[in-house]
C-alpha positions in Angstrom: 34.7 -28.3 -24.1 36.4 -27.1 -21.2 34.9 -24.1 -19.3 36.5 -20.1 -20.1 38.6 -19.6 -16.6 36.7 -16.0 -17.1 33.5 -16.9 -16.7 33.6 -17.8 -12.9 34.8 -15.8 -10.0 35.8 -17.3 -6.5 33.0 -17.3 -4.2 33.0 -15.5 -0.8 31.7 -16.7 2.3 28.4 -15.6 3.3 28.4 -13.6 6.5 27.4 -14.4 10.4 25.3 -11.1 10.0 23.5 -12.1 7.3 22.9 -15.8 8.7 21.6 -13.8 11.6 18.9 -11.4 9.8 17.9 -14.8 7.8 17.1 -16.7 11.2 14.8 -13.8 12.5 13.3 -13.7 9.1 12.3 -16.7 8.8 10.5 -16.4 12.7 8.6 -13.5 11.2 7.4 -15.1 7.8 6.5 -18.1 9.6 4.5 -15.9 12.2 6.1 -17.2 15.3 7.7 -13.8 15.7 3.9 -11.5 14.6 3.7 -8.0 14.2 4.5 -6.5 17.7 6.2 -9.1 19.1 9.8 -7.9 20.5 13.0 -9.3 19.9 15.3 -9.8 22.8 17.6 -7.2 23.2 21.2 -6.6 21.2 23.9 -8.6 24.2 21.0 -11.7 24.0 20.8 -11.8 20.5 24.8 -11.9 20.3 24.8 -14.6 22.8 22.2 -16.6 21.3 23.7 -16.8 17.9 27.2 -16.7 19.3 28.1 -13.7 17.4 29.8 -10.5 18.4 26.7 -7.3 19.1 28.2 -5.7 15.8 27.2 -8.1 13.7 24.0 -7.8 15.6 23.5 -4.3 14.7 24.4 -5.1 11.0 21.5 -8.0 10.7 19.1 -5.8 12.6 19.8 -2.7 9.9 19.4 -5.1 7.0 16.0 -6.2 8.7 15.1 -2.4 8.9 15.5 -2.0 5.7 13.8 -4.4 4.6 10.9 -2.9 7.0 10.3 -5.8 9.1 11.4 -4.5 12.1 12.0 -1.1 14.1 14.9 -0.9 15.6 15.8 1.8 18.2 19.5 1.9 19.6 19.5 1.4 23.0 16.0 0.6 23.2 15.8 -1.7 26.4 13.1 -3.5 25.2 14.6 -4.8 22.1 13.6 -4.2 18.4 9.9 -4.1 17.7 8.4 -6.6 14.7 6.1 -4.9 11.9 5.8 -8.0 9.9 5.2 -7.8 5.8 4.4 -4.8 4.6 3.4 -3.2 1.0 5.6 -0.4 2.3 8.7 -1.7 0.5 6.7 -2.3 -2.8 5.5 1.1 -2.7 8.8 2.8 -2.2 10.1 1.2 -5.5 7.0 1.8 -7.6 7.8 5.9 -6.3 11.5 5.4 -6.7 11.0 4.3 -10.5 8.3 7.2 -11.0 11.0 9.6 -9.5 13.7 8.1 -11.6 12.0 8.8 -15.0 11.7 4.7 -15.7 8.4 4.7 -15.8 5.7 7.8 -15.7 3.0 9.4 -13.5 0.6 8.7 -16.3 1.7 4.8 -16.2 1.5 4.6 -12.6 -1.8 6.3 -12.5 -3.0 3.9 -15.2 -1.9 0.7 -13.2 -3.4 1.8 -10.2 -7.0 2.5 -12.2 -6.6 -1.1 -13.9 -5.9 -2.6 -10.5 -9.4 -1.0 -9.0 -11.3 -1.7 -11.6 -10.6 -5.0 -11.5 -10.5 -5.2 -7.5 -14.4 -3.8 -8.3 -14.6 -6.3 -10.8 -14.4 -9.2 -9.0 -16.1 -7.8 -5.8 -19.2 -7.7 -7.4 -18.9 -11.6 -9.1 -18.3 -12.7 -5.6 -19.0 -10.8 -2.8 -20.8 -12.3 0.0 -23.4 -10.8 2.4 -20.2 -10.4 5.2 -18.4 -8.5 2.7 -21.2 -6.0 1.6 -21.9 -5.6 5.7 -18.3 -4.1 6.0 -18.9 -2.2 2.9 -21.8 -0.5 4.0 -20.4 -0.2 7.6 -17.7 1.9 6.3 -20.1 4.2 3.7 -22.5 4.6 6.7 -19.2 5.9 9.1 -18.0 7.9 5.7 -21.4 9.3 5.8 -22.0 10.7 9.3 -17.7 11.5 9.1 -18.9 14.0 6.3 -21.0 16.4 8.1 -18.1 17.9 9.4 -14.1 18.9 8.3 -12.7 18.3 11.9 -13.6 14.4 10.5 -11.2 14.4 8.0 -8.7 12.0 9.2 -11.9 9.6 10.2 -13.4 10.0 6.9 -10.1 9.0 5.1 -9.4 6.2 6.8 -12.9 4.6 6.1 -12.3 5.4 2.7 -9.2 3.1 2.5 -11.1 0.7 4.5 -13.8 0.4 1.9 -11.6 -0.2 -1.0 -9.6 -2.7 1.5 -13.3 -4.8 1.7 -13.4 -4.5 -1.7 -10.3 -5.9 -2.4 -10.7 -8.7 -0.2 -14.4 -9.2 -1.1 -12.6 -10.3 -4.9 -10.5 -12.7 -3.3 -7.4 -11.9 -4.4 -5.1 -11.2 -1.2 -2.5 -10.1 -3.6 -4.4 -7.9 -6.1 -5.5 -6.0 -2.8 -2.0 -5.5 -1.5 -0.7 -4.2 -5.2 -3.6 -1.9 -5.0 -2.9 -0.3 -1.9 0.8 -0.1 -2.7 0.3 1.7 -5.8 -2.5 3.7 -3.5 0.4 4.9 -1.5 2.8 5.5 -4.6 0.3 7.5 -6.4 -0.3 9.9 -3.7 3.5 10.1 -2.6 4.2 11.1 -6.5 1.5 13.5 -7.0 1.9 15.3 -3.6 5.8 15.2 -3.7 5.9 18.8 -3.9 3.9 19.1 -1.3 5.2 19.1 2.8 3.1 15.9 3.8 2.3 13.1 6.1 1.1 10.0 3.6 0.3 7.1 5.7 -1.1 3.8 4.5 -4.3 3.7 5.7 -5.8 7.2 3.8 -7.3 6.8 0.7 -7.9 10.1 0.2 -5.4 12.4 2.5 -6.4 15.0 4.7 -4.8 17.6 2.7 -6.1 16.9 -0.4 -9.7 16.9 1.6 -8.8 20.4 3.0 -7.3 21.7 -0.1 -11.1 21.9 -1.6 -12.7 25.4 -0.7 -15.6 23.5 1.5 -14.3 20.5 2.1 -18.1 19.1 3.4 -19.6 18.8 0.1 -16.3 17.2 -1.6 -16.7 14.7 1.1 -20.9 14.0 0.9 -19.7 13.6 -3.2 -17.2 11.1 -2.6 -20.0 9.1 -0.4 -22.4 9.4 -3.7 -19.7 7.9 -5.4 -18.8 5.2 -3.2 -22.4 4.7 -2.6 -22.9 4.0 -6.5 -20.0 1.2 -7.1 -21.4 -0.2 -3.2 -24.6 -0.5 -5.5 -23.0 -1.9 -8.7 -21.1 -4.3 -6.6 -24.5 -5.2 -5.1 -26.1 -6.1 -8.0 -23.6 -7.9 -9.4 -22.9 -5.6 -12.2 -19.3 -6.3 -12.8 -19.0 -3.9 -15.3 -20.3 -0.9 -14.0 -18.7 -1.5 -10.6 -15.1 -1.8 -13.1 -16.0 2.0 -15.2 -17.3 3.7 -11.8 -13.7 3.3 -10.5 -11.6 3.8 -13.5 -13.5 6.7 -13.7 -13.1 8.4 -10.7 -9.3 7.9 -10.1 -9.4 9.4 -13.6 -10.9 12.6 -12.6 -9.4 12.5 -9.4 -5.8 11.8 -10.6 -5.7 12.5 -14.5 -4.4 15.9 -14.1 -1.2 15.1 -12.0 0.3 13.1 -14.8 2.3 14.6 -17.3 1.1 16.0 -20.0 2.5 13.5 -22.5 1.4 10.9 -20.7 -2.3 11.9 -20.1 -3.0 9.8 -22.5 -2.8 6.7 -20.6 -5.2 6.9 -18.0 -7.7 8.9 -20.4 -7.4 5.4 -22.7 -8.6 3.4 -19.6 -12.0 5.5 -19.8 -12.5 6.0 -23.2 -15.0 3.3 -23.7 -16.8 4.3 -21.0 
């Protein structure tokens, strides 16, 4: 049976611009061009490829957007390499939330499904290295928590806990989904609010200082941590997996809509 003429389209050409932003890709997924690195600058890159500097600037936007590099116009000293990031990841999971495709409550639910298991797994194997690092990072949370002029400090050893922990489970790429739904979650749930959300903070510096006395939020959150450190130590997968549904639940529940608090309250409800 001969194919419907309508079915098929002519084709176009693909672009010198986008053959250009594939190349320097491919150099950054393959690490010969790491985080850091520089590229050469706009005139080398068009001579290099033989292309004119427009179509240079196009493939270095594309690249930008894609958050792999930052690019400066008329930065002498070329555009800068960031690598791959969860940054583009978390943008769309806060772009759907925004959009009404999917909820707070859902996105709060995901995010305590991925920590639990993340704590899950942590504590079936975890090795001595890992719990070091854990510990390291309580024991800075600790001595961070005395005081609120630590609050940047304290936050960013929070994140770095849950990163061991992540890592500990051996799942590279349960720990990245994590932390980009980390980053979504507090985006969403502080979108009213005129803030700075970076990916390292687990727990922002605004939400620390929003408490009345921010010192004895802080020496509560090391209890806590402290606990699923000792779940995960004893190898008690299941209480490491409640102990962190639980508190994103009571940390997060009550930014989700009211239709959909359902959702993370179903994650908890067998304790």
């Amino acid at each position: 049976m001969a194919a419907d003429e309508d079915l098929f389209r002519p084709v176009r050409p693909v672009r010198a611009y986008q053959r250009v932003a594939e190349q320097i890709e491919e150099r950054v997924l393959s690490g010969e061009l790491p985080p850091g690195a520089r590229l050469p600058g706009e005139r080398e890159l068009a001579q290099r490829f033989g292309v004119g500097r427009s179509t240079v600037r196009e493939a270095l936007r594309v690249l930008q957007s894609a958050g792999l590099i930052r690019s400066r116009p008329g930065d002498p000293l070329g555009a800068e390499v960031l690598g791959v990031s969860t940054g583009g990841l978390s943008q769309a999971l806060g772009r759907l939330t925004r959009s009404g495709a999917c909820s707070v409550g859902e996105l709060v639910r995901f995010r305590m499904v991925l920590d639990a298991e993340s704590n899950r797994l942590a504590a079936r194997l975890r090795t001595e290295d890992d719990l070091v690092r854990m510990r390291e990072q309580i024991t800075r949370m600790e001595a961070l928590g005395a005081s609120p002029s630590g609050l940047r400090a304290f936050s960013e050893a929070d994140a770095l806990f849950h990163r061991a922990i992540a890592e500990a489970g051996g799942n590279a790429l349960l720990g990245l989904c994590a932390g980009a739904v980390h980053d979504a979650v507090v985006e969403i749930t502080e979108i009213t609010e005129v803030t700075e959300v970076t990916e390292v903070t687990e727990v922002t510096e605004k939400q620390i200082a929003g408490a009345a006395d921010p010192v004895p939020w802080m020496r509560r959150s090391v209890a806590h941590h402290r606990e699923i450190l000792a779940a995960i130590e004893t190898s008690d997968s299941a209480r490491a997996a409640r102990l962190g549904r639980a508190a994103l639940h009571e940390y997060y529940a009550g930014h989700a809509e009211p239709e959909t608090r359902r959702l993370p309250a179903a994650e908890v409800a067998d304790g």
